[in-house]
C-alpha positions in Angstrom: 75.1 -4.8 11.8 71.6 -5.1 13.0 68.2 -3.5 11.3 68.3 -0.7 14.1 72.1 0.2 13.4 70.9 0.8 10.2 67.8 2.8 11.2 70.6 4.8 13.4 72.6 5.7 10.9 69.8 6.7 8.3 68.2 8.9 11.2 71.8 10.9 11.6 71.6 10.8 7.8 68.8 13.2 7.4 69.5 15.0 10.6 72.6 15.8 8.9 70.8 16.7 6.0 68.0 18.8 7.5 70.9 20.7 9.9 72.2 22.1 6.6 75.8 19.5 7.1 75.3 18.2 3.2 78.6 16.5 3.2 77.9 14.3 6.5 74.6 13.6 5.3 76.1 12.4 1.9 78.8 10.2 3.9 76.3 9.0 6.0 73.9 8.0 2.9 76.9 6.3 1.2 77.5 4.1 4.5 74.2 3.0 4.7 73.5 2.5 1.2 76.5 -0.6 1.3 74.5 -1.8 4.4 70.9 -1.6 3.0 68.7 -4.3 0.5 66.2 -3.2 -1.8 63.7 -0.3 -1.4 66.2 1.1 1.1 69.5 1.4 -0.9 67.6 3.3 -3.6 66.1 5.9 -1.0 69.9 6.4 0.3 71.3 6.8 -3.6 68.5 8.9 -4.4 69.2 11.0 -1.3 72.9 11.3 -2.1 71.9 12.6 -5.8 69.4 15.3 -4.1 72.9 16.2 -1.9 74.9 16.2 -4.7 73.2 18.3 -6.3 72.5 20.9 -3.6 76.1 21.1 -3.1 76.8 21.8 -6.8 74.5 25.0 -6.4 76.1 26.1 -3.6 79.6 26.2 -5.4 78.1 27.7 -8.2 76.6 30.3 -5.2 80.3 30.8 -3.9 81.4 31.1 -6.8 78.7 33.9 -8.6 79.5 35.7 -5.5 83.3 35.8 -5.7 82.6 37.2 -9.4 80.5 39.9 -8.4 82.2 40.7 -5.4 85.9 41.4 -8.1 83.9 43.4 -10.7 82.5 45.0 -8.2 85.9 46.1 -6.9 86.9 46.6 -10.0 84.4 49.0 -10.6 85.1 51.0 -7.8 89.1 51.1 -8.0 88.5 51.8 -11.8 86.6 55.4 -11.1 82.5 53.7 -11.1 83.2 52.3 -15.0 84.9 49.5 -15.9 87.3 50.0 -19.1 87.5 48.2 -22.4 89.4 49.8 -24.4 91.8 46.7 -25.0 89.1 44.4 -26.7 88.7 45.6 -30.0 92.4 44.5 -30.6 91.8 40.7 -29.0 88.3 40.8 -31.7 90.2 41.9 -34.7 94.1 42.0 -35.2 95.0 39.6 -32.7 92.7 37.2 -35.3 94.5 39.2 -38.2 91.4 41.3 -39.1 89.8 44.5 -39.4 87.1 46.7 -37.4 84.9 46.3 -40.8 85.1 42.5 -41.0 82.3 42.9 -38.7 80.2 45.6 -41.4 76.9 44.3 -40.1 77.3 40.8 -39.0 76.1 39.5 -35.5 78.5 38.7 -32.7 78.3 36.7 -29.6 80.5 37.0 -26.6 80.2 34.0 -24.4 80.9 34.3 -21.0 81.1 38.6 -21.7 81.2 39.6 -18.7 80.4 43.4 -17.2 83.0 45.2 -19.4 81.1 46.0 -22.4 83.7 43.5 -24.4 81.5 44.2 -27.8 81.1 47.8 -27.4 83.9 48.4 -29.6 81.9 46.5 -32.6 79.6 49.3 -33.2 79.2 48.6 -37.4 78.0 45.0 -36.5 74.3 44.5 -37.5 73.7 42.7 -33.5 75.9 42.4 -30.2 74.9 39.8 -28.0 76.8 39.6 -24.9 75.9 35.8 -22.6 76.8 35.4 -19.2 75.4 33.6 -16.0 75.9 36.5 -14.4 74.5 39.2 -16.7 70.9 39.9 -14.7 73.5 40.8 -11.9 75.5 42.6 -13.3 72.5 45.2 -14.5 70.9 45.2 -11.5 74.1 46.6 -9.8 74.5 48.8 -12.6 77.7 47.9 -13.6 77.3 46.4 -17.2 78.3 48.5 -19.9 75.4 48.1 -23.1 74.9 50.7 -25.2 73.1 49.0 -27.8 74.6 45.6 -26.5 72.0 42.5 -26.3 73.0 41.1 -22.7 71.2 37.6 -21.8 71.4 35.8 -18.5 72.4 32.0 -19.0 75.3 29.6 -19.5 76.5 29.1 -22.7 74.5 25.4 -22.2 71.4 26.9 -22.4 71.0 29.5 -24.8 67.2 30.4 -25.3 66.1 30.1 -28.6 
């Protein structure tokens, strides 16, 4: 393969890339990286990390949206609340404890959801509820939190 083949290739690269067609662009990357020297293979594994990357956040996208989009359903097949009822058992005698084991102490529910899943633990000193999705879920007012602490992150990066 000659130096324009190359240049080719690269050129449908990041027209694949700039159309928005991220997994082309990354093939097209990959096959030119194995072609390229120097300067020029790092520029097309660079560019496939920048892809990479972008297509991650786009799943995650998908997949915030698909979350919403249930408890949102929920919500609305549930009479506008969403019930939770059924979580003080999985906290406490599904672990073999009592309601007052929590006499205030401070809980954290990872991954909490909209539900209110700490609502139950009104005797504990703090409730803090962490989810990705949790600056979502209040602007659509759909999170339950009387008196609940709910953050926006994954469990990853908890701020301090």
């Amino acid at each position: 393969i000659n130096n324009n083949s190359v240049d080719n290739l690269l050129n449908l690269a990041y027209i694949m890339k700039d159309t928005g067609r991220l997994s082309e662009a990354r093939q097209f990357f990959s096959h030119v990286e194995t072609l390229a020297t120097g300067d020029l293979k790092k520029v097309c594994s660079l560019e496939k990390q920048e892809i990479e990357k972008r297509l991650s956040a786009n799943n995650d996208n998908r997949k915030g949206n698909a979350e919403i989009n249930y408890w949102l359903s929920r919500y609305h097949a549930e009479g506008h609340t969403l019930a939770n009822g059924h979580y003080e058992y999985f906290y406490t005698e599904n672990f073999g404890l009592v309601k007052d084991y929590f006499n205030g102490k401070r809980i954290l529910d990872i991954g909490c959801g909209p539900r209110g899943s700490l609502e139950w633990a009104d005797n504990a000193l703090v409730r803090i509820g962490l989810d990705p999705l949790a600056n979502d879920y209040m602007q659509l007012d759909i999170a339950k939190l009387n008196d609940l602490c709910l953050v926006g992150c994954r469990a990853n990066s908890i701020p301090k």
